[in-house]
N, C-alpha and C positions, 0 to 999 in steps of 0.2 A: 504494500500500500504506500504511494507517494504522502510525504512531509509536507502539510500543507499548512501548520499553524506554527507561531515561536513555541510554546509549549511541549508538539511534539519534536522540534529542532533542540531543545531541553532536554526530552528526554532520551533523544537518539545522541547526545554528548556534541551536538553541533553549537551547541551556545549555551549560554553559562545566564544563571538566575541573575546575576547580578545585571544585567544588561537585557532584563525581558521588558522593562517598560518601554527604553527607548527602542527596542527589536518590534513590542505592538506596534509604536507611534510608527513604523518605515512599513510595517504590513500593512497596514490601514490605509498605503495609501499605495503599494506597491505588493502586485499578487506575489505568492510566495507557493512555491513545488518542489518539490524535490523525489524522483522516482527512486525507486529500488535499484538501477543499476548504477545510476549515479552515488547514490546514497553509499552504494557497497566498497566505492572508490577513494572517500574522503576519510583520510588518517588520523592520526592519533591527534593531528597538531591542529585541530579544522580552522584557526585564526591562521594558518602562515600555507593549509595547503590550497594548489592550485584547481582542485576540483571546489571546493569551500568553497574557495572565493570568488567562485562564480556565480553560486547557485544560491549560499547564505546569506541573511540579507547584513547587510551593517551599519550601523545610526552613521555611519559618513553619506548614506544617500538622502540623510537628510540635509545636509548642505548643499544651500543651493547658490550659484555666482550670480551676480549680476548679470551676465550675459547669457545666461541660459535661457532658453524658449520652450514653451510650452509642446512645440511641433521644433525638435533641433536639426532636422533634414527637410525640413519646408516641404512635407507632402500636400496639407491644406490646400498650396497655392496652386499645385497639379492633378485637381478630385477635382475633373470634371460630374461625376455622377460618383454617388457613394460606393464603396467596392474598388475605386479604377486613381490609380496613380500613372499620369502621363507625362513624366519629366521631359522624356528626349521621342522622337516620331516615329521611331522605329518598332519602339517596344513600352511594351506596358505593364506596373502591376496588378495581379487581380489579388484582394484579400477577402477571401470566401471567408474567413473565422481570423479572430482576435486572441482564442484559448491558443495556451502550448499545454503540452506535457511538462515543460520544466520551465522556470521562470527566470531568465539569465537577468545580472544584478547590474551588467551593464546595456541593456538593452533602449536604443534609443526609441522605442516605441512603448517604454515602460506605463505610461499613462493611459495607453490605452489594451492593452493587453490583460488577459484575468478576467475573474467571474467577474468581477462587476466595471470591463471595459468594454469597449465596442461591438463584442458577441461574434454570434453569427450573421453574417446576411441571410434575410428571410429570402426565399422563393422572389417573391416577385422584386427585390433589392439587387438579387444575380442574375436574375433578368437582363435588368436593365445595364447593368454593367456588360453581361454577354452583347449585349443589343448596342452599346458603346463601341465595342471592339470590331462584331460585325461592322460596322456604320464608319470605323478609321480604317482604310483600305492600305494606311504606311505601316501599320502595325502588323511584323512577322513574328513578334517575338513576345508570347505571353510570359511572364514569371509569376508563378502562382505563391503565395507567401501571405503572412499574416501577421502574427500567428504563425501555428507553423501548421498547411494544410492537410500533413497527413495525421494531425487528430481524426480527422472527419470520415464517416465511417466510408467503409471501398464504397457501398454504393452513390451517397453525396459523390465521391470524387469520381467514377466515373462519370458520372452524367453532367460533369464540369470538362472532364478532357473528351468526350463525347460530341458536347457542345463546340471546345475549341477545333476540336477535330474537324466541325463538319464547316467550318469557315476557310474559304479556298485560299487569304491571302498570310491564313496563322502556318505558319512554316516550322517554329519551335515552340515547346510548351516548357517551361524550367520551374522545376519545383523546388524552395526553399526549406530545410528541413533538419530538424536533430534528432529524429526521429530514428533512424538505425544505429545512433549512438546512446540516445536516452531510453528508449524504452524497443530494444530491436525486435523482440517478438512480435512488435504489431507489424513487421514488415512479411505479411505470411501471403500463402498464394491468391485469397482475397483482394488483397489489396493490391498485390502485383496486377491480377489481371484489370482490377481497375485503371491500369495506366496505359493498358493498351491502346494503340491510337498508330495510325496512318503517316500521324506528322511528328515526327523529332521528340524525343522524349528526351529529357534530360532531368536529373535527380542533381542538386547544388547540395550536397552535406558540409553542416556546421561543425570546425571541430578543434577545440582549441589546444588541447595536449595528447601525450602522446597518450596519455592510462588510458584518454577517453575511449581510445580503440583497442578493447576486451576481444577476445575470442568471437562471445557472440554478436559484438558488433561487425567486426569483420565481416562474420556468415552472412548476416543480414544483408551488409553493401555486398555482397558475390552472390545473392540471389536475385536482388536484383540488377547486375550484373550479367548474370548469367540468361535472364530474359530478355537479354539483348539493351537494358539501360544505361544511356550511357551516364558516368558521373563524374560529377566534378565537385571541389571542396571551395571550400571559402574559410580562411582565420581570423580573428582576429589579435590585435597588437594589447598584451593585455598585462599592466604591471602584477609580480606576484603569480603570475598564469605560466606566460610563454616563458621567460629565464631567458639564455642567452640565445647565441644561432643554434648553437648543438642543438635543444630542443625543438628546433622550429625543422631542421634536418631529419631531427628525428622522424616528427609527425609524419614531415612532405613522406619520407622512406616506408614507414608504415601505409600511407595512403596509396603509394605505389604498388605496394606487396601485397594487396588485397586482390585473390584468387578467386577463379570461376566459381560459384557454386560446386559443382559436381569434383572438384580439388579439395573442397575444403577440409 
């Protein structure tokens, strides 16, 4: 069962009583997750380690600069229609959901992410966003993200890449996701086959140290792997997390050495 409150973060030895009120005041206003494979990664020290400090929350997120913004990558001003971020004319984001599985501590869409942010879009809300995409004839390149969309169950997400599929000018569909590293079992043949699709599939995994990739994380990305998906990763720069290049060496090497399914 995912860590969803300071109290069970308490009792799992992730954070210490002396720091639960200011640990409430950053829940209250930042969701807080923590699954079971993550959870099974953060060590004895969870203040100095690099899985912790991703996922724990810390009264530093309650400091806020002057210059910080409500929206710190200006999607606002590219939400043509709710659902649809249109920065640049080629390509677009769609966020069908707001929920993750895990709740990253530096996550610039913190405000709006968690039960009580932006949600899901309803039915006729991804409509409209589908009916956006359709209707931009520059746009080849959906990137599906949120949130991270493989919460959502195989059949929601097929009948989203169903959708993009059947538009003649969507050429790639890229999905955002930590989802084969936070919680891999949901990547089972369900939801594989929900990704099938005509046009370009691409799976973006999030991943910021090396622990993050277990055994059955691996399997996960070499299953879908193995269905023919192609994947690509994304890091981020994270004090406390990455360490020096050796680590980042590390990762890229681990990300390379991830085998077919039927190898593993």
């Amino acid at each position: 069962m995912s860590l969803r409150t300071i109290e069970a973060l308490i009792e799992a030895g992730f954070a210490t009583d002396d720091h639960r009120a200011e640990l409430e005041t950053v829940a209250a206003s930042y969701a807080v997750a923590v699954t079971p494979a993550m959870a099974a990664l953060i060590g004895r020290a969870p203040e100095s380690d690099p899985i912790a400090r991703q996922f724990v929350p810390s009264a530093a997120e309650l400091t806020v600069s002057d210059d910080e913004r409500y929206d710190p990558i200006g999607d606002d001003a590219f939400a043509p229609v709710k659902g649809i971020v249109h920065r640049y004319p080629d390509r677009a984001l769609l966020k069908p959901t707001h929920t993750c599985p895990v709740y990253c501590r530096f996550c610039f869409r913190r405000e709006m992410v968690g039960p009580d942010g932006a949600g899901n879009l309803s039915g006729d809300e991804l409509a409209r966003a589908l009916a956006y995409i359709r209707n931009t004839p520059s746009i080849w390149e959906v990137i599906v993200t949120g949130g991270d969309p493989f919460v959502l169950s195989p059949r929601r997400l097929g009948e989203i890449v169903a959708a993009l599929d059947a538009i003649d000018h969507v050429r790639v569909i890229r999905f955002h996701t930590r989802v084969p590293v936070v919680d891999p079992d949901r990547i089972d043949p369900a939801l594989i086959r929900a990704l099938s699709a005509r046009t370009s599939v691409y799976v973006a995994l999030h991943a910021n140290h090396p622990r993050e990739l277990t055994a059955a994380a691996r399997a996960a990305c070499a299953r879908l792997i193995d269905a023919g998906i192609a994947m690509v990763s994304q890091t981020v720069l994270l004090r406390g997390v990455r360490g020096g290049p050796g680590r980042l060496d590390r990762l890229a090497a681990l990300l390379r050495c991830i085998p077919l399914a039927d190898q593993a």
